[in-house]
N, C-alpha and C positions, 0 to 999 in steps of 0.2 A: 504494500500500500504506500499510497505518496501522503505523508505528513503536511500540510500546507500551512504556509504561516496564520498564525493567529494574531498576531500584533503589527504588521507590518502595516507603515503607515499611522502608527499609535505611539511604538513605545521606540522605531527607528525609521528612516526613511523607507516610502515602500518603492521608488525608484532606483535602479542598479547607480545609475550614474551618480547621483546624489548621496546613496549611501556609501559609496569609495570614497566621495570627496569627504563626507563625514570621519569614515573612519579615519582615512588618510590623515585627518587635523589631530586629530585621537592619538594616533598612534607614530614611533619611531623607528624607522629600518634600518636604522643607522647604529641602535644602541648595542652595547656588546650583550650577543644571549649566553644563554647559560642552563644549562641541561638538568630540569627539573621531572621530580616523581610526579608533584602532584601542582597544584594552584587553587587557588579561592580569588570568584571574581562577582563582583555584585551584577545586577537583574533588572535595575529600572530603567526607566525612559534614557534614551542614551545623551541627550541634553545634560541630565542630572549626573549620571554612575558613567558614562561613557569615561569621561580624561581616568579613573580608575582602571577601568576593567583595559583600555586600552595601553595603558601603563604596565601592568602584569603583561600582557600578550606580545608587547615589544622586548621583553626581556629574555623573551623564553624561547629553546630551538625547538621548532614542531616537529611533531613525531607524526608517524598516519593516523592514527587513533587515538581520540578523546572518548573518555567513559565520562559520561556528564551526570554528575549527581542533583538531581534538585528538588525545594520542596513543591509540596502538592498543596497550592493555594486554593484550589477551587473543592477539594473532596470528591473529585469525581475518580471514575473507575478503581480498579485495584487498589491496598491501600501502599504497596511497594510495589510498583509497576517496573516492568523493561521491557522494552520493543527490541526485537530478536531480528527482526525482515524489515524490511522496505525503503526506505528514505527520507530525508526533512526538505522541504523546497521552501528557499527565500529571492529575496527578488535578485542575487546574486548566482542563481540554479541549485542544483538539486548534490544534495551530499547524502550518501549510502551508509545504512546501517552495517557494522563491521559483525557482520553473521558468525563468524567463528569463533570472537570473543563474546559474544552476546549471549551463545548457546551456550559457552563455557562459564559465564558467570551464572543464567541461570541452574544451571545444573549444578554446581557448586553449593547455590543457595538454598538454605529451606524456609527464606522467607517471599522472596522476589516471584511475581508472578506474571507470566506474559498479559501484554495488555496495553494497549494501543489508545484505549479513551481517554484514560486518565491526562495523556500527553495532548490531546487533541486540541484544548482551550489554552491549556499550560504556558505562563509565559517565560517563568524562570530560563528553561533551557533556550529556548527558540531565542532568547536574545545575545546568547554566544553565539552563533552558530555563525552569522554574517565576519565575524573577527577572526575566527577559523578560516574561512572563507579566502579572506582578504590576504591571510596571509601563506595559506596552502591551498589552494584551486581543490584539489587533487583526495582532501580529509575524508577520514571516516569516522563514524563516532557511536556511541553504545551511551543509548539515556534511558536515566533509571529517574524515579520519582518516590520521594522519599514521603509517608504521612507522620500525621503525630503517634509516638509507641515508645516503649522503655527504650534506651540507648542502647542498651543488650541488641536487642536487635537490629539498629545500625552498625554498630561492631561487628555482627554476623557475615552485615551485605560488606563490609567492609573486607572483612578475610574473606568472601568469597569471591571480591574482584580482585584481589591480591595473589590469590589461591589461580583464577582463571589467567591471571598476564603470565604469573610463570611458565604453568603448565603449557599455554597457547606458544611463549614466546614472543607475544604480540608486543611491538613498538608502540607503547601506551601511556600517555598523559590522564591523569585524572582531576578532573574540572568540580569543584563546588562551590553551587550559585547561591551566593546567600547575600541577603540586606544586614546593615546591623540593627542600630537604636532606630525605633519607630518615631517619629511623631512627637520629640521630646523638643526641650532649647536644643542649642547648639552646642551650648558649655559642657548639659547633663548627659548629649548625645560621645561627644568627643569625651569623657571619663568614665562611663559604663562601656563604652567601646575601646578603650586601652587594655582594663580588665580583662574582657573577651579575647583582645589580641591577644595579650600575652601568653593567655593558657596555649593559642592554637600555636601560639612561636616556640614554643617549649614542647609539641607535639603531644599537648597531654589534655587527652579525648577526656578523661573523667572530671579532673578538673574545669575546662571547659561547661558543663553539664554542671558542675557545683557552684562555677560564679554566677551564670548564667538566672541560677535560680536565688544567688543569695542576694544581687544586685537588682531583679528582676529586668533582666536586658533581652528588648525584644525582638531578639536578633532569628530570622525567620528560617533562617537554611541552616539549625546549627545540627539538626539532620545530618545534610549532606554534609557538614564539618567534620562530626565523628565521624563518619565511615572511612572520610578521606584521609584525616590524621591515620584513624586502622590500619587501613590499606598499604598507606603510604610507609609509615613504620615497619610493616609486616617485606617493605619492598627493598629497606633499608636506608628508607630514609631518616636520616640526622639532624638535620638543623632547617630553618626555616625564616623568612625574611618578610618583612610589612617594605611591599614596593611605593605604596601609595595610600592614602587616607583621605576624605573629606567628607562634607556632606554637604545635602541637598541645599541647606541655608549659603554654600557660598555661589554655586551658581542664579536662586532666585531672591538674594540679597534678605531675603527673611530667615531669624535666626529661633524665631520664637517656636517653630515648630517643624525640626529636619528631619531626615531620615539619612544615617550614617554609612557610608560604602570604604571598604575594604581590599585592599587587592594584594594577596600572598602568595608566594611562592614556596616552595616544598626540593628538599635535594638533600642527595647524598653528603 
């Protein structure tokens, strides 16, 4: 099946021409990359989260495959979804589901269930996908959708996409879309979102999951966090880096009520 965009035109341009020129401002080819497990890149309108998510994606050597983790904002279909077959089409064309790692994560998994709807409305993933795009024609990628459940079993889908790259051998980037602080000031968004950082810079999924809750920080992909910290560690990753920071208060000059974007890198 062909996945068709659901925000294009919304949340990034739906024009080919207009969205290179965009990302193109976004993004550097110039920068020196640098060979990462995994990355964490935020999901909104690309006005707002775009100079992030495009700041992460300029630093990093693409590999063919992105396993894209993200949450599942709308409740629909499966509650841990993976599409196994078919393709994502944006106004950029059409990028291929990587079939062999797909089957091999879910099989791995006893929580991940094939499932196609849940992704349909979804906007988390579908807004990497063009920055992929941009900078490998050629991408393949394996999206999973993560709902709300004990962290145990993001850990699970975690070692089980850790478990599927070895075994496959697949050349494999793993991608998690998450926002931070919702809807806070600026001040309260930028120091509940330090705290957050620093668990995931320390690659420490549990803590992560304990500031989360003691700070009450309404960071919405910390889902696909754990899994990817899991994963990532499970792949031998060591150390980790905050590429870039802001929030939504600096591009629409309102500070009273932001939502905070993140963009990390993951590596040996």
């Amino acid at each position: 099946m062909i996945r068709n965009p659901a925000v294009a035109g919304q949340f990034y341009p739906g024009w080919a021409g207009e969205l290179k020129e965009m990302i193109g401002y976004m993004t550097d080819r110039k920068l020196e990359k640098v060979d990462v497990v995994g990355l964490m890149s935020p999901h909104a309108g690309y006005v707002y989260s775009g100079p992030v998510a495009g700041a992460v994606f300029s630093r990093i050597k693409f590999k063919q495959t992105f396993v894209l983790l993200g949450p599942n904002h709308r409740g629909m279909g499966k509650p841990f979804s993976i599409m196994t077959e078919g393709s994502w089409k944006t106004p950029l064309g059409e990028v291929p589901v990587d079939r062999e790692l797909a089957k091999a994560i879910l099989k791995a998994s006893d929580n991940l269930e094939e499932d196609s709807l849940a992704h349909r409305h979804e906007h988390s993933l579908e807004v990497q996908v063009p920055f992929l795009q941009y900078f490998k024609p050629d991408v393949t990628i394996v999206p999973l959708l993560l709902s709300l459940a004990n962290p145990l079993i993001y850990k699970e889908i975690g070692k089980a996409v850790a478990e599927a790259v070895k075994g496959t051998g697949a050349e494999a980037v793993i991608l998690a879309s998450s926002d931070m602080t919702h809807y806070e000031s600026h001040e309260s968004a930028r120091s509940k979102d330090q705290k957050a950082i620093e668990a995931i810079l320390d690659l420490d999924a549990d803590e992560l999951v304990k500031r989360l809750g003691q700070h009450n920080i309404s960071m919405c992909g910390y889902a696909p966090a754990v899994s990817l910290i899991t994963a990532a560690r499970l792949l031998g990753a060591r150390k980790a880096e905050l590429v870039k920071y802001q929030t939504s208060g600096e591009t629409s000059g309102d500070y009273s009520a932001v939502v905070g974007y993140a963009g990390i890198i993951i590596r040996k």
